[in-house]
N, C-alpha and C positions, 0 to 999 in steps of 0.2 A: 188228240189231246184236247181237252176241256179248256179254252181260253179265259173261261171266267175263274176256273180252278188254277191255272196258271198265275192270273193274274193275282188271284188271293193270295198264293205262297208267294208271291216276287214281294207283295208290300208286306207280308206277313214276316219276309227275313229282314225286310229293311227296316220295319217298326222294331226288330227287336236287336238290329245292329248287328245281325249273322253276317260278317260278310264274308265267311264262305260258306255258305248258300246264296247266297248273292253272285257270286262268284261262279256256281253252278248255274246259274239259271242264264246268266248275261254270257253272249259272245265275247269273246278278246278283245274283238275287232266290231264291236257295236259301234251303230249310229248313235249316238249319242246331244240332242241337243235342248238343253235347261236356258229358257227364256229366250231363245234367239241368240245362244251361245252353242257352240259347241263344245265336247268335252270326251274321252275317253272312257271306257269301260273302269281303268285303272282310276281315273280322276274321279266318277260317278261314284266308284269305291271308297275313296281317300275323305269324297264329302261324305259319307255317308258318316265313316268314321267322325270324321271334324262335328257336324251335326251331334250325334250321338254324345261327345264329350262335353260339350256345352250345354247338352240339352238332353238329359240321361232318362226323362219322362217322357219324351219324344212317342206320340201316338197317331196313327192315322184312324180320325174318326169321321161316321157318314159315310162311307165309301159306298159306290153306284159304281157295279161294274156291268159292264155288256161286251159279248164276243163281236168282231167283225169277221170282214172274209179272212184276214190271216194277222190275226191277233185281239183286240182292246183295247177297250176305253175304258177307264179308271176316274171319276170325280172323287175327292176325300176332301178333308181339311186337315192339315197338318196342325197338330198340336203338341202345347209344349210350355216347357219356363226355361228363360234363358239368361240369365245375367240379374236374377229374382224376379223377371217380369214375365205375363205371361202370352203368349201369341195363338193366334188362331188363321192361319195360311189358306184359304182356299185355292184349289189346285186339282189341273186336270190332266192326264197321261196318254197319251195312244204308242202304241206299244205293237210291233211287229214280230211274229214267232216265228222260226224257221225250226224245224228237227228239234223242238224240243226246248231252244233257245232266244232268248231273248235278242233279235238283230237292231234291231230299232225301234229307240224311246226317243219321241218329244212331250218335253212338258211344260205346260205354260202353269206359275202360280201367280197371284196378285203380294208381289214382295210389300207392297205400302203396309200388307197387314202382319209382315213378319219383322220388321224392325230391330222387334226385343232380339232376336236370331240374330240378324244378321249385326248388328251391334257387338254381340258377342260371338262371329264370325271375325269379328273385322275386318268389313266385307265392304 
């Protein structure tokens, strides 16, 4: 499997809120951790949704992918309008495949630039 192609269709469902394709591509039982958090497969889902409802223009643009030995790396910037304001998230992912599957994503973003977001997260 192509992990720069993997990785396209993983932000490709997430920018458009599929989350079942989302769903297909992540393990159950993914590692899971956003900012030095960790968080479930299920939870990873639930934001995805919560994001999406707030922020229904929600784009990943700029995206820099590159394959490693068993997955990628993903730089974008999360963009969007949330609560009428609008944000620009830069954000990086590494991301581990197993069979096909998404087993392990860490993502570091710089939240100072997403505000408007997490404001209307209420977060």
């Amino acid at each position: 499997m192509d992990m720069v192609e993997f990785a396209r269709e993983l932000f490709e469902a997430a920018e458009a809120g599929d989350v079942d394709r989302l769903q297909a591509l992540i393990a159950p039982d993914a590692a899971i951790v956003q900012n030095g958090v960790a968080t479930t497969t299920a939870g990873l889902l639930a934001f995805n949704r919560a994001v999406h409802d707030v922020a229904p223009d929600l784009r990943y643009l700029n995206a820099v992918r590159s394959a490693t030995a068993d997955g990628f790396v993903e730089e974008h910037v999360v963009s969007g309008t949330a609560g009428g304001e609008s944000f620009r998230l830069p954000a990086c992912v590494v991301g581990t495949v197993e069979a096909g599957v998404l087993t392990s994503l860490r993502e570091y973003a710089d939240m100072s630039q997403g505000r408007p977001l997490l404001r209307a997260l209420r977060v």
